[in-house]
GUMAR-892900 format. One record per atom (N, C-alpha, C): residue number from 1; chain; atom name; x, y, z. Coordinates in steps of 0.001 Angstrom, whole numbers. Each point is the difference from the previous one (the first is absolute). Layout:
<node seq="NUM" mol="A" atom="CA" xx="X" yy="Y" zz="Z"/>
...
END
This chain:
<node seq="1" mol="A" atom="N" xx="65403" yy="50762" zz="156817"/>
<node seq="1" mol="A" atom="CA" xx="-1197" yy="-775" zz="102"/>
<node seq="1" mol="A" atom="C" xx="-6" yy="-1012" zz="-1136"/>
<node seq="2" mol="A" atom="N" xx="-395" yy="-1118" zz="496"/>
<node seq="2" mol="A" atom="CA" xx="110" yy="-1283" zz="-1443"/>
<node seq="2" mol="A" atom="C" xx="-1911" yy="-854" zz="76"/>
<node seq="3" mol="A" atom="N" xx="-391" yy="507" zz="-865"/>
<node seq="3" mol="A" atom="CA" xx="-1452" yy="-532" zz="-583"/>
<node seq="3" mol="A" atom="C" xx="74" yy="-731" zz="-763"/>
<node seq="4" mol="A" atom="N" xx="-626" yy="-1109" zz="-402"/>
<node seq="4" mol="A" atom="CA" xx="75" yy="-1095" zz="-989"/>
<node seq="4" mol="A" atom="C" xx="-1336" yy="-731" zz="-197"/>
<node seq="5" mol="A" atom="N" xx="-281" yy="-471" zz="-944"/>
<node seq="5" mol="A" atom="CA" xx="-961" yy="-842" zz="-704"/>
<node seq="5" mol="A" atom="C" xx="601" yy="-1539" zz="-6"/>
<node seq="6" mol="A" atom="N" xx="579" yy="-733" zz="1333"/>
<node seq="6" mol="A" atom="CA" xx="480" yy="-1045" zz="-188"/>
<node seq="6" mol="A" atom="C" xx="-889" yy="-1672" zz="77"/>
<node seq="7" mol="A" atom="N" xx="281" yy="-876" zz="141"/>
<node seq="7" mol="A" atom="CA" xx="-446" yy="-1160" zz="-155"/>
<node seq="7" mol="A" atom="C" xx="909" yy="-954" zz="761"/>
<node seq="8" mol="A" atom="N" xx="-78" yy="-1051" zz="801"/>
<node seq="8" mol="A" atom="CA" xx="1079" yy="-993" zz="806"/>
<node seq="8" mol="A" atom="C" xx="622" yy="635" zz="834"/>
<node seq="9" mol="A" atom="N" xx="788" yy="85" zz="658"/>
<node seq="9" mol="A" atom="CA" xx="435" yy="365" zz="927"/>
<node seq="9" mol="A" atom="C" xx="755" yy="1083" zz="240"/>
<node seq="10" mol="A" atom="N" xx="-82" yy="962" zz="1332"/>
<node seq="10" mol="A" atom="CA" xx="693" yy="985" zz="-178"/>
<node seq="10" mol="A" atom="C" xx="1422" yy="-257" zz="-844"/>
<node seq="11" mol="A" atom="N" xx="294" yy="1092" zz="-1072"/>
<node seq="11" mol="A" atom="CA" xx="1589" yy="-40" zz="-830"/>
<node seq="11" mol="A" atom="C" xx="1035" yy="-86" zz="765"/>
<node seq="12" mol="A" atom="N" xx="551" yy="-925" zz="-63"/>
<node seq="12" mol="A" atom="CA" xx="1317" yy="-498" zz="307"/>
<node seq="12" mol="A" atom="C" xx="1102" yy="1237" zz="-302"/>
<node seq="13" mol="A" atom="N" xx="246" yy="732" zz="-968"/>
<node seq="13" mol="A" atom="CA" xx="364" yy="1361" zz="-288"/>
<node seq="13" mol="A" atom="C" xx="-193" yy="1301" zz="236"/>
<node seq="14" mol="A" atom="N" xx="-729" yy="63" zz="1496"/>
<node seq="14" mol="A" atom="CA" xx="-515" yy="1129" zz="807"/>
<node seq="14" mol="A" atom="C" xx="1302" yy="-280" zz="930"/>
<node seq="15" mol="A" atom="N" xx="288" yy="-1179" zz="356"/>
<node seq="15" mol="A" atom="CA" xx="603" yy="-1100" zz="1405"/>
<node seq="15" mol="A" atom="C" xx="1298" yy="1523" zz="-35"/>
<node seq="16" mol="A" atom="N" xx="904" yy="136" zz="-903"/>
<node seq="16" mol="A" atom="CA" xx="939" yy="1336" zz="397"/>
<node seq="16" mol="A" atom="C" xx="-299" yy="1574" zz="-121"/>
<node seq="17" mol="A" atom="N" xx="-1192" yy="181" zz="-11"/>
<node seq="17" mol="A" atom="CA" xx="-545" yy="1367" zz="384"/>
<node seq="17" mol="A" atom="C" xx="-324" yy="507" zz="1126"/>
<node seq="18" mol="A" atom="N" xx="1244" yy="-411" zz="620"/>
<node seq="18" mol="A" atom="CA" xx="-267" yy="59" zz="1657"/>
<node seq="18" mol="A" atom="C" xx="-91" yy="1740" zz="274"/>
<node seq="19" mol="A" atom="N" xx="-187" yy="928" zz="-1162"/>
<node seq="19" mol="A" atom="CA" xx="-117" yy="1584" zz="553"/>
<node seq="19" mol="A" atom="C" xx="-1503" yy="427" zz="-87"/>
<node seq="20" mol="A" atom="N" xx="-408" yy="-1212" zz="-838"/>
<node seq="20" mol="A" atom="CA" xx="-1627" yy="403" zz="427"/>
<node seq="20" mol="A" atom="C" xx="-601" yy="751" zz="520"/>
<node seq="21" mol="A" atom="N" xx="-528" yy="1120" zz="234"/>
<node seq="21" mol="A" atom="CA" xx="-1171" yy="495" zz="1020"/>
<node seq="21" mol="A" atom="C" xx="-1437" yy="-807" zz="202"/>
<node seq="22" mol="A" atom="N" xx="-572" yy="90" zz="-987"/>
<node seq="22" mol="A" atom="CA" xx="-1707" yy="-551" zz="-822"/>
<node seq="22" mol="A" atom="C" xx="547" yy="-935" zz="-796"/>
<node seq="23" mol="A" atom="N" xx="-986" yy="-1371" zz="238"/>
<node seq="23" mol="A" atom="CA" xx="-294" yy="-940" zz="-190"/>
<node seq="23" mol="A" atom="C" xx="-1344" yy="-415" zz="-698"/>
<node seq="24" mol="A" atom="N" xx="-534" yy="325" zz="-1425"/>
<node seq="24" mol="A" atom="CA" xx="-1601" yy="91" zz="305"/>
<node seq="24" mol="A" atom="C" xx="-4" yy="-1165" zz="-1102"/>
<node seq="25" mol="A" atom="N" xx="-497" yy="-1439" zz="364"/>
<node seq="25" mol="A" atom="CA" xx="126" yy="-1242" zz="-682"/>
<node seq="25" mol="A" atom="C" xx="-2003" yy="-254" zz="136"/>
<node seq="26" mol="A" atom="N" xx="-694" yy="731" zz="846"/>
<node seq="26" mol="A" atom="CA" xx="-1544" yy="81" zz="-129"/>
<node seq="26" mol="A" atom="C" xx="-688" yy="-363" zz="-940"/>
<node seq="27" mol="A" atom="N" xx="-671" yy="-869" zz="255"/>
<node seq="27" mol="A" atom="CA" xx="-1631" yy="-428" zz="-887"/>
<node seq="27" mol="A" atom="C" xx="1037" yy="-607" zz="-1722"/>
<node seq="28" mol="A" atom="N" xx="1158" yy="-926" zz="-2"/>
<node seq="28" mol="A" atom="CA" xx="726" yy="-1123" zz="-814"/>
<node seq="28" mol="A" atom="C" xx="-1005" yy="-761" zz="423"/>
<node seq="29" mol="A" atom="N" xx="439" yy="-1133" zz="-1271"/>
<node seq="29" mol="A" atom="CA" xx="-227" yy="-1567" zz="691"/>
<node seq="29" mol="A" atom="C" xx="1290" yy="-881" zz="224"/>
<node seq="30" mol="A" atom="N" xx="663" yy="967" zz="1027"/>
<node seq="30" mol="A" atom="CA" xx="1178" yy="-584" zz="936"/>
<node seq="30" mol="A" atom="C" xx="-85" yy="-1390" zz="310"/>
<node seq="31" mol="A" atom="N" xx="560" yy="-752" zz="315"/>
<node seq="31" mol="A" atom="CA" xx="-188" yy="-1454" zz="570"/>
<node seq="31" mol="A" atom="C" xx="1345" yy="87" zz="533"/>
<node seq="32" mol="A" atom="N" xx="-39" yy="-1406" zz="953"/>
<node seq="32" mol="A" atom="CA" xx="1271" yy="90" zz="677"/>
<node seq="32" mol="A" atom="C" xx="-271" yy="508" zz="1082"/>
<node seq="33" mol="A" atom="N" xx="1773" yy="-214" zz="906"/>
<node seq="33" mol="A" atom="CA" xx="-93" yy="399" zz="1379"/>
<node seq="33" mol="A" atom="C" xx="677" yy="1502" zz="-190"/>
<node seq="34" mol="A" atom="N" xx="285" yy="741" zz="926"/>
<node seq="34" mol="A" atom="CA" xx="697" yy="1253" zz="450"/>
<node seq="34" mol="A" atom="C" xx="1466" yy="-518" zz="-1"/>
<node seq="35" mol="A" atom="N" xx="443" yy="280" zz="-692"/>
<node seq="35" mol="A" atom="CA" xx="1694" yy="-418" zz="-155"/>
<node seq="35" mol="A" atom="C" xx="388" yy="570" zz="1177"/>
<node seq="36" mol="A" atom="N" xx="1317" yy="-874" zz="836"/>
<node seq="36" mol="A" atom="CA" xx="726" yy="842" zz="1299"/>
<node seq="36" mol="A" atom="C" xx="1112" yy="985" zz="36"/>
<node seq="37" mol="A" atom="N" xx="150" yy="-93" zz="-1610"/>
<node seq="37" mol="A" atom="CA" xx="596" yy="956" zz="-247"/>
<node seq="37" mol="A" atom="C" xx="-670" yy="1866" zz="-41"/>
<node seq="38" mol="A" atom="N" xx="-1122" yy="-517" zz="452"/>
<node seq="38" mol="A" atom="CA" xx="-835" yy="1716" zz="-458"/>
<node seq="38" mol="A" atom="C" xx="467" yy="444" zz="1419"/>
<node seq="39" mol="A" atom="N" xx="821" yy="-658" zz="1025"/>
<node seq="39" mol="A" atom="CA" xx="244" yy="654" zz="910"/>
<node seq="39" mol="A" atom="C" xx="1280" yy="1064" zz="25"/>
<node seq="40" mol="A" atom="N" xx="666" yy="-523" zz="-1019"/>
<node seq="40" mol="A" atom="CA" xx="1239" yy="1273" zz="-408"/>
<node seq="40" mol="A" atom="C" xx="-446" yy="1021" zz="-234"/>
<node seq="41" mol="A" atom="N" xx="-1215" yy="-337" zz="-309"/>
<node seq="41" mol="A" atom="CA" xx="-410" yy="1849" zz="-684"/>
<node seq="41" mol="A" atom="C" xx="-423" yy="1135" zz="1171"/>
<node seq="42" mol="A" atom="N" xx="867" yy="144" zz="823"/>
<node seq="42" mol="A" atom="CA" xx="-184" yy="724" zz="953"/>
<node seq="42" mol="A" atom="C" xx="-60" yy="1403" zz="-23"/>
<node seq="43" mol="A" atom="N" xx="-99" yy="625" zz="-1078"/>
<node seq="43" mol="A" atom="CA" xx="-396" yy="1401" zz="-243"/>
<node seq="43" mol="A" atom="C" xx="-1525" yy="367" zz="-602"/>
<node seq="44" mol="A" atom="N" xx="-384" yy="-1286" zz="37"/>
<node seq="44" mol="A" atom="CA" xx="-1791" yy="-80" zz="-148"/>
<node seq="44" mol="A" atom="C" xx="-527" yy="559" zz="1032"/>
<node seq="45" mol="A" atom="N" xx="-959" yy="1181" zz="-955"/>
<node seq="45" mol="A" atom="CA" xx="-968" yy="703" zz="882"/>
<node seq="45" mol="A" atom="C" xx="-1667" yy="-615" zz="100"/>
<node seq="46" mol="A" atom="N" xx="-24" yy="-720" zz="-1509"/>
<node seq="46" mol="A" atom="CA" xx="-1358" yy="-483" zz="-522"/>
<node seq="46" mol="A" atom="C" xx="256" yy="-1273" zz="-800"/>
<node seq="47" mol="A" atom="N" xx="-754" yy="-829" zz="736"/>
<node seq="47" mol="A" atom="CA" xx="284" yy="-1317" zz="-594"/>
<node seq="47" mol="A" atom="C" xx="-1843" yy="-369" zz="-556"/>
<node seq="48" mol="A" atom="N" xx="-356" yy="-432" zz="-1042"/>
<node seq="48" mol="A" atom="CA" xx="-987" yy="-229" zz="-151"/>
<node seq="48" mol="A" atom="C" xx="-285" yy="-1402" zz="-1318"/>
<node seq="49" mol="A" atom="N" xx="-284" yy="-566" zz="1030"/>
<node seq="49" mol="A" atom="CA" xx="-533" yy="-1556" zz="-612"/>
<node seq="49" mol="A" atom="C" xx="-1312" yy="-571" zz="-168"/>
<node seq="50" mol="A" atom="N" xx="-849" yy="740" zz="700"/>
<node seq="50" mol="A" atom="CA" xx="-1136" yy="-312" zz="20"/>
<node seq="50" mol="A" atom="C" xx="-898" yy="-359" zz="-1530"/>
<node seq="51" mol="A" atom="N" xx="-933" yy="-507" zz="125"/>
<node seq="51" mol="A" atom="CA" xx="-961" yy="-540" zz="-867"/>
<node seq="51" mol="A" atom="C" xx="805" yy="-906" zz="-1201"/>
<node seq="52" mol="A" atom="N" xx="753" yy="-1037" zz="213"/>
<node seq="52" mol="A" atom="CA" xx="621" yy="-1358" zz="-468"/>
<node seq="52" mol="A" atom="C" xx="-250" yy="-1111" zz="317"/>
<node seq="53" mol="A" atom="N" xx="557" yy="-1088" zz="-239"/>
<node seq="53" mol="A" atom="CA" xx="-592" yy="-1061" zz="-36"/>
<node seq="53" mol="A" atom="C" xx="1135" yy="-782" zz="886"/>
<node seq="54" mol="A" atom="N" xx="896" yy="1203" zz="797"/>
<node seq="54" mol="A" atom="CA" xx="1048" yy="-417" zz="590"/>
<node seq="54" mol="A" atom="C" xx="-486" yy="-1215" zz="1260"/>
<node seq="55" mol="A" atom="N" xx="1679" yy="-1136" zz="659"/>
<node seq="55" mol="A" atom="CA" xx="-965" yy="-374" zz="537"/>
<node seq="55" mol="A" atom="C" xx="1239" yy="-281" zz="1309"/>
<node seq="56" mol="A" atom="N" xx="26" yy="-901" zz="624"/>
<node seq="56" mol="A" atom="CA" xx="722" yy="-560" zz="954"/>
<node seq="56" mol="A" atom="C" xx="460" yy="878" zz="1129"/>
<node seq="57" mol="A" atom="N" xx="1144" yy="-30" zz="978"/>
<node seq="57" mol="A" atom="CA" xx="158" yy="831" zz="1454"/>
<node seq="57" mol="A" atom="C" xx="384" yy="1666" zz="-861"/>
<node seq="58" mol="A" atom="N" xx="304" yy="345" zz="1104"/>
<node seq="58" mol="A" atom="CA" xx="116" yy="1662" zz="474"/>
<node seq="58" mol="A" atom="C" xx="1469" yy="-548" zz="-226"/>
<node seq="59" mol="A" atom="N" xx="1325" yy="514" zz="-745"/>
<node seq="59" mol="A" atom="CA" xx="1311" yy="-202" zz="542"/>
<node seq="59" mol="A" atom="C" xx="615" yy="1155" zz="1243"/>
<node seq="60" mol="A" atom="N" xx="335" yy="-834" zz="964"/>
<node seq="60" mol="A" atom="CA" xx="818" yy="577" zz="1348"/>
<node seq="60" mol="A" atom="C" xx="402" yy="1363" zz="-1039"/>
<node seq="61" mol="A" atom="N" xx="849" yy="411" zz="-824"/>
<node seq="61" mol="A" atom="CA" xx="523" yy="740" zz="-469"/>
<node seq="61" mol="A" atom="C" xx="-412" yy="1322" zz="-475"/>
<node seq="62" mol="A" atom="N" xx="-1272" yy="-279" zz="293"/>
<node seq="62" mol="A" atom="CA" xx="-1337" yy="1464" zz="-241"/>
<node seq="62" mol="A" atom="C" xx="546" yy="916" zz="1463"/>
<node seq="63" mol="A" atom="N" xx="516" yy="-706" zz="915"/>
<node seq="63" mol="A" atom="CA" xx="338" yy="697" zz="1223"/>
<node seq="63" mol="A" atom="C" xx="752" yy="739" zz="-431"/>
<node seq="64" mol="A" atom="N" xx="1157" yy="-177" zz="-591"/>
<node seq="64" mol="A" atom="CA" xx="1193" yy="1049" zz="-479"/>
<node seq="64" mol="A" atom="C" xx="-415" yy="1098" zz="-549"/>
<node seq="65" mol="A" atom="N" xx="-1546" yy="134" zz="-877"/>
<node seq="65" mol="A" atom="CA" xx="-102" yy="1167" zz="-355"/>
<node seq="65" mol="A" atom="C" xx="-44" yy="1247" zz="779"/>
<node seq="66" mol="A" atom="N" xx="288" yy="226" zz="725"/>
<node seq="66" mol="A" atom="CA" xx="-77" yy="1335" zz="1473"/>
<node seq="66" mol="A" atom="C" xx="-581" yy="1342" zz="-1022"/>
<node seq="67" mol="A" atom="N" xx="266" yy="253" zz="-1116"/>
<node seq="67" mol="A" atom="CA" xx="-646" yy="1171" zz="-359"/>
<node seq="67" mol="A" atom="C" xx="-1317" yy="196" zz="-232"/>
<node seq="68" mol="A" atom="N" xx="-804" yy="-1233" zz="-533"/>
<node seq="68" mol="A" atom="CA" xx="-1198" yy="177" zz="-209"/>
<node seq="68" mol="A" atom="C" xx="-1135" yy="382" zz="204"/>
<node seq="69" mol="A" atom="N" xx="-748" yy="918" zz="-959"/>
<node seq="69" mol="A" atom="CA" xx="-1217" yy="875" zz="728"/>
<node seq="69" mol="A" atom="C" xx="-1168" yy="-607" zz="-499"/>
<node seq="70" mol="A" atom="N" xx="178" yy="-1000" zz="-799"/>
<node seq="70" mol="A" atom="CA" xx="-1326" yy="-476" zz="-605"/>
<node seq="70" mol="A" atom="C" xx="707" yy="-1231" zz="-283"/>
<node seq="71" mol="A" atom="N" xx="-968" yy="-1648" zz="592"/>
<node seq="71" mol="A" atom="CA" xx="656" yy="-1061" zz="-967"/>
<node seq="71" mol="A" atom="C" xx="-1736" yy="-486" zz="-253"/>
<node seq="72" mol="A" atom="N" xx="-57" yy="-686" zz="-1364"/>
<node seq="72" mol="A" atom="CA" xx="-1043" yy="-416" zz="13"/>
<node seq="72" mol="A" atom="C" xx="-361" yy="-1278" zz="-758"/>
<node seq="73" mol="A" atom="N" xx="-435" yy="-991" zz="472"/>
<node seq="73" mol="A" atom="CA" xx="-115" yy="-1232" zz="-134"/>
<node seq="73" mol="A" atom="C" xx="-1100" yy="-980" zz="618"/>
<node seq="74" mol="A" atom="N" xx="-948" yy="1204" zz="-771"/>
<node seq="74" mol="A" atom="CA" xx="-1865" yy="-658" zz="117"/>
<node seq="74" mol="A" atom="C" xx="102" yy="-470" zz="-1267"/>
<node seq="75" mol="A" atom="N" xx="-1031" yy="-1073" zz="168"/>
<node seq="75" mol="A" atom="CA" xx="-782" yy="-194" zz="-1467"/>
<node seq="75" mol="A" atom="C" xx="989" yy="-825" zz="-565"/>
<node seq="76" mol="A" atom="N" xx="399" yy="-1288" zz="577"/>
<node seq="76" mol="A" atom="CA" xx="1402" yy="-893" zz="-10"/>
<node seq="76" mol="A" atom="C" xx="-635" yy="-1312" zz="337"/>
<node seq="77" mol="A" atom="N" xx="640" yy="-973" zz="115"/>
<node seq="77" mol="A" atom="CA" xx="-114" yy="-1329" zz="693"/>
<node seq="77" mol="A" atom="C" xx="1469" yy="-520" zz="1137"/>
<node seq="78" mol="A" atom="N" xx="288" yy="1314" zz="591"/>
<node seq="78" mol="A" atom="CA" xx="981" yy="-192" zz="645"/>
<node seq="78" mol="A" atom="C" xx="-252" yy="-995" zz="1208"/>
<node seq="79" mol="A" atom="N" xx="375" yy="-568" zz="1041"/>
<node seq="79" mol="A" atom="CA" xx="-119" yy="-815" zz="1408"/>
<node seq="79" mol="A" atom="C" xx="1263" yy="113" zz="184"/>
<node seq="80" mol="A" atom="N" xx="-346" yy="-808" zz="1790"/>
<node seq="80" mol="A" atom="CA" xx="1114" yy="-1" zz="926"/>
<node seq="80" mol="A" atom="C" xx="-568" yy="1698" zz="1146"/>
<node seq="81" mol="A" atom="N" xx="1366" yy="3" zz="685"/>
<node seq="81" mol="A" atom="CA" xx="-79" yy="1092" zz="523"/>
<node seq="81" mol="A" atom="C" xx="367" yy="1677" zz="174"/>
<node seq="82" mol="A" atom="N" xx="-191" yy="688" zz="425"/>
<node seq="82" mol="A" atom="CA" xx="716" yy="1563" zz="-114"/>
<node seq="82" mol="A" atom="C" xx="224" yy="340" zz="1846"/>
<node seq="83" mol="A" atom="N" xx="1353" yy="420" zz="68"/>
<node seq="83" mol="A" atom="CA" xx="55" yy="457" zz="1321"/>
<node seq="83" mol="A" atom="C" xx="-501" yy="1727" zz="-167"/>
<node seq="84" mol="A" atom="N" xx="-1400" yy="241" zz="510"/>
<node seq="84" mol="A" atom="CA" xx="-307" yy="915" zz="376"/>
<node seq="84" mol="A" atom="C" xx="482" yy="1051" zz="528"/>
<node seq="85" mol="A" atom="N" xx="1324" yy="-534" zz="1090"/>
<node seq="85" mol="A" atom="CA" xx="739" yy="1035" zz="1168"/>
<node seq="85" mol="A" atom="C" xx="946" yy="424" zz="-969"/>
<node seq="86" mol="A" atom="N" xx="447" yy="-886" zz="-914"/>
<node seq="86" mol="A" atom="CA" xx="1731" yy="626" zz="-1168"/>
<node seq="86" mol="A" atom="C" xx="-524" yy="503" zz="-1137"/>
<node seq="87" mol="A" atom="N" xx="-1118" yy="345" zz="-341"/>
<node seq="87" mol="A" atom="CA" xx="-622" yy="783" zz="-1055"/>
<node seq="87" mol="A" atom="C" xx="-339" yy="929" zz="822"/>
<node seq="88" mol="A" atom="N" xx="-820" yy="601" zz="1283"/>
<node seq="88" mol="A" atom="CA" xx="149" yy="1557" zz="240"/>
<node seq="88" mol="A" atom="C" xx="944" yy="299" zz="452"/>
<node seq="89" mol="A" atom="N" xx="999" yy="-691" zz="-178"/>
<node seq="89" mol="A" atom="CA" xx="1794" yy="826" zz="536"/>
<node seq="89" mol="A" atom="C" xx="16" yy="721" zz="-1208"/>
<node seq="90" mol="A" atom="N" xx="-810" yy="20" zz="-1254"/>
<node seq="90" mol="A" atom="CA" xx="1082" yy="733" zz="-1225"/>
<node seq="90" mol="A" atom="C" xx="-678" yy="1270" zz="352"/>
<node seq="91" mol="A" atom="N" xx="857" yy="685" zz="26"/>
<node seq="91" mol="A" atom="CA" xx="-156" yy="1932" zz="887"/>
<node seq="91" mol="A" atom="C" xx="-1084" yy="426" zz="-1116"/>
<node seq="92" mol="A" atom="N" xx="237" yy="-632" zz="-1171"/>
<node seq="92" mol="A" atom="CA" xx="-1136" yy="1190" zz="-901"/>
<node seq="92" mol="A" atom="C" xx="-989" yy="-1040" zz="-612"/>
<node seq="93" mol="A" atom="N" xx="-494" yy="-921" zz="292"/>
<node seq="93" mol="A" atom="CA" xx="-957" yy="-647" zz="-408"/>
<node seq="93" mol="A" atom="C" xx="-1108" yy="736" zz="433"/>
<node seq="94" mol="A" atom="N" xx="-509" yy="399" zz="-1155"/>
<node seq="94" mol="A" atom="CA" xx="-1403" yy="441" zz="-352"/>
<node seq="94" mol="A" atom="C" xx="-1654" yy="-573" zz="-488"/>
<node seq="95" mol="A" atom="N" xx="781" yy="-948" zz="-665"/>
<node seq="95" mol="A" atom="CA" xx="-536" yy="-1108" zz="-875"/>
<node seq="95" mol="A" atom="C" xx="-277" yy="-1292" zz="212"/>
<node seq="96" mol="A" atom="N" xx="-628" yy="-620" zz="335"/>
<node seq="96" mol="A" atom="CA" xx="333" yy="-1683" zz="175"/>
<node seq="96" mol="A" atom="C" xx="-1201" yy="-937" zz="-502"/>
<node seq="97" mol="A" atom="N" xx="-145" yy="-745" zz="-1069"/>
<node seq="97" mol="A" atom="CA" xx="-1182" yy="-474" zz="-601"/>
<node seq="97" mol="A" atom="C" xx="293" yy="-1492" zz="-74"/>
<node seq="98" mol="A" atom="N" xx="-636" yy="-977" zz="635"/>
<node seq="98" mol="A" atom="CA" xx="316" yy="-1207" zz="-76"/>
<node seq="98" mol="A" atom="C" xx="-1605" yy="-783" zz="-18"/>
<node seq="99" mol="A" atom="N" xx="-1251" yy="662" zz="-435"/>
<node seq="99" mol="A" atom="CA" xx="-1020" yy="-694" zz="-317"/>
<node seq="99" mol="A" atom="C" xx="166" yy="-905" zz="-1159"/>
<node seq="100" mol="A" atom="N" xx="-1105" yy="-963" zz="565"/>
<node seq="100" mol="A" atom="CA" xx="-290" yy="-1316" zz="-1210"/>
<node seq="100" mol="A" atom="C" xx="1124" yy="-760" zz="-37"/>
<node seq="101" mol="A" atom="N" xx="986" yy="-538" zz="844"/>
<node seq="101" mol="A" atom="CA" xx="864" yy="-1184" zz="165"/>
<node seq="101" mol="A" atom="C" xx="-314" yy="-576" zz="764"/>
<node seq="102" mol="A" atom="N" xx="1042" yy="-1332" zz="-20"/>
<node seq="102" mol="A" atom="CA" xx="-578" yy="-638" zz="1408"/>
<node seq="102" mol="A" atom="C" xx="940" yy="93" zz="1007"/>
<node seq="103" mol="A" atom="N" xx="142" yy="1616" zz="356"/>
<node seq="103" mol="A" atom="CA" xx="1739" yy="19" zz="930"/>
<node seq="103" mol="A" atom="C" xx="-733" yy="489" zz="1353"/>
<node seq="104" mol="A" atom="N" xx="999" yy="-722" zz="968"/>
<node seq="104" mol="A" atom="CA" xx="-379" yy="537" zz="1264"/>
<node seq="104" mol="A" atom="C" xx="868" yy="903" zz="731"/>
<node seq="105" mol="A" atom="N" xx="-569" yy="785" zz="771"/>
<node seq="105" mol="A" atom="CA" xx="1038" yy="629" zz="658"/>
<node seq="105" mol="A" atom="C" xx="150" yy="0" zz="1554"/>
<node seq="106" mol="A" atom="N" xx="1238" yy="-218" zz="556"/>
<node seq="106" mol="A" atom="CA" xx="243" yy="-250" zz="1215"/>
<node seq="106" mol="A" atom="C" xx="194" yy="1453" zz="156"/>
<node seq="107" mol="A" atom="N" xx="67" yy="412" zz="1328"/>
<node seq="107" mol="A" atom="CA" xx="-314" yy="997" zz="847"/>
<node seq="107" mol="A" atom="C" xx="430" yy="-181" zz="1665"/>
<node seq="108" mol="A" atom="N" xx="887" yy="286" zz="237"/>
<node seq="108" mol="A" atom="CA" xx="992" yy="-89" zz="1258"/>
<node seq="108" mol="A" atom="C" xx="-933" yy="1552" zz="858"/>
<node seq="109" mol="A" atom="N" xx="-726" yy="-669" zz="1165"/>
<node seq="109" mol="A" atom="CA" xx="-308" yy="1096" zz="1028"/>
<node seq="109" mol="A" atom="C" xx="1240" yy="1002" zz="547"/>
<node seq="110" mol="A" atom="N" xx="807" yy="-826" zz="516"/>
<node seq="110" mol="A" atom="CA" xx="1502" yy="701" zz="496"/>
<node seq="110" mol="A" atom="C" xx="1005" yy="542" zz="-883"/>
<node seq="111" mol="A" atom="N" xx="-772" yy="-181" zz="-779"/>
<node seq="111" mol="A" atom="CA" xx="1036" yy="1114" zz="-1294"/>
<node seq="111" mol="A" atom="C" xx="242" yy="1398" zz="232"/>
<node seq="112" mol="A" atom="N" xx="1445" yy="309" zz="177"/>
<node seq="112" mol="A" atom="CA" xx="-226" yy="1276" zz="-171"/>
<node seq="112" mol="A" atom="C" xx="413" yy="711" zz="-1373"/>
<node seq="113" mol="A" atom="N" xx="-1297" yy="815" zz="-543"/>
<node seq="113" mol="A" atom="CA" xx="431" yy="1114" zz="-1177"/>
<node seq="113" mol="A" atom="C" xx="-590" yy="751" zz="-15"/>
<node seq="114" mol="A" atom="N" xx="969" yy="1152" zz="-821"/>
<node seq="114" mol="A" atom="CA" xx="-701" yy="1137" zz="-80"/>
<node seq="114" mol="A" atom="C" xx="-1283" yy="-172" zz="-294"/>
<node seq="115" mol="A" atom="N" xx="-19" yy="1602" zz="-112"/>
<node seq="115" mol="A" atom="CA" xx="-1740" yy="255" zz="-527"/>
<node seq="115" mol="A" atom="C" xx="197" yy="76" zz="-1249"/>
<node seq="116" mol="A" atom="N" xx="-684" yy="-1148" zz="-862"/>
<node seq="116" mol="A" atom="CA" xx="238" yy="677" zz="-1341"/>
<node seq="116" mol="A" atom="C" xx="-1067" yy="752" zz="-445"/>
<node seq="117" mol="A" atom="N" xx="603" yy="-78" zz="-1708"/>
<node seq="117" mol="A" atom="CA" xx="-932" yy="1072" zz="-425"/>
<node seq="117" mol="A" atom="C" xx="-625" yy="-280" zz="-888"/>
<node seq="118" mol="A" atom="N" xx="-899" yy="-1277" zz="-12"/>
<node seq="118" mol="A" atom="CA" xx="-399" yy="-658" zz="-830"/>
<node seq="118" mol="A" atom="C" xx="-1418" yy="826" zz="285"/>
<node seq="119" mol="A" atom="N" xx="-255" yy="-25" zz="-1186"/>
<node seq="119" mol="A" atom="CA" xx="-1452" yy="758" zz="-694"/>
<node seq="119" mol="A" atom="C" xx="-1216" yy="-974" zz="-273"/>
<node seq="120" mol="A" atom="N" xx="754" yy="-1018" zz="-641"/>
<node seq="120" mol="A" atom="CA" xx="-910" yy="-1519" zz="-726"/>
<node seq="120" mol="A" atom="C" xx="233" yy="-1207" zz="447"/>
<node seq="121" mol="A" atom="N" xx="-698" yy="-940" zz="532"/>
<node seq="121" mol="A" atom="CA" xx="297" yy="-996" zz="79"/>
<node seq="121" mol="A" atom="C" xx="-1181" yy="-1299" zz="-570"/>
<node seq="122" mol="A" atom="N" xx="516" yy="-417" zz="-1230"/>
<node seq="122" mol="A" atom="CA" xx="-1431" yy="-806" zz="-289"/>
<node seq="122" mol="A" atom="C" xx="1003" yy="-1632" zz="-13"/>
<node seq="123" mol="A" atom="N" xx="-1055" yy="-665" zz="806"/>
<node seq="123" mol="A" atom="CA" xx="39" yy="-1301" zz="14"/>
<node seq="123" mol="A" atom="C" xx="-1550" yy="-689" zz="370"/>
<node seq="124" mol="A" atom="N" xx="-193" yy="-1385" zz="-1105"/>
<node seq="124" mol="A" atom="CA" xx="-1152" yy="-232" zz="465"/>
<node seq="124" mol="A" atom="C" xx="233" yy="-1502" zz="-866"/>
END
């Protein structure tokens, strides 16, 4: 698990800790976008960004995380969009917090996915 008291943008020196599990970067004054590199980190269970001053798209590369049971990224200035249907493909998403941005989410009727097992879903 990596906690920090940081400032500017997620650390550039996380970028090869691709064994990660937990991610908890919460309530910084982060700035900046979501590097596309956070998509290597594919052994993330918990990604948590929320309450920063983060700002710009969602990177495509959040898809790669398939393990994740919690990502969270309320309380941001994120925009753009989130595909709804490729975030409940992740089998153990539990978690999903995307209040207080200005992101939208598309939502495909003919989608097929499982049932997940999402517990939370805050967007507003």
């Amino acid at each position: 698990m990596t906690k920090s008291n940081s400032y500017g943008n997620i650390p550039f020196s996380l970028r090869n800790l691709t064994q990660l599990t937990d991610l908890w970067l919460h309530g910084n004054k982060l700035t900046g976008q979501i590097p596309s590199w956070i998509g290597n980190h594919t052994q993330l269970i918990s990604l948590f960004l929320g309450v920063n001053e983060m700002h710009g798209p969602i990177p495509e590369s959040i898809y790669r995380l398939q393990n994740l049971e919690e990502l969270d990224l309320a309380y941001n200035f994120f925009s753009g969009t989130l595909e709804l249907n490729l975030l409940l493909k992740f089998r153990n998403l539990v978690s999903l917090q995307l209040s207080y941005n200005n992101i939208s989410l598309l939502y495909s009727h003919n989608a097929t996915i499982p049932h997940p097992k999402l517990l939370l879903l805050t967007f507003k």
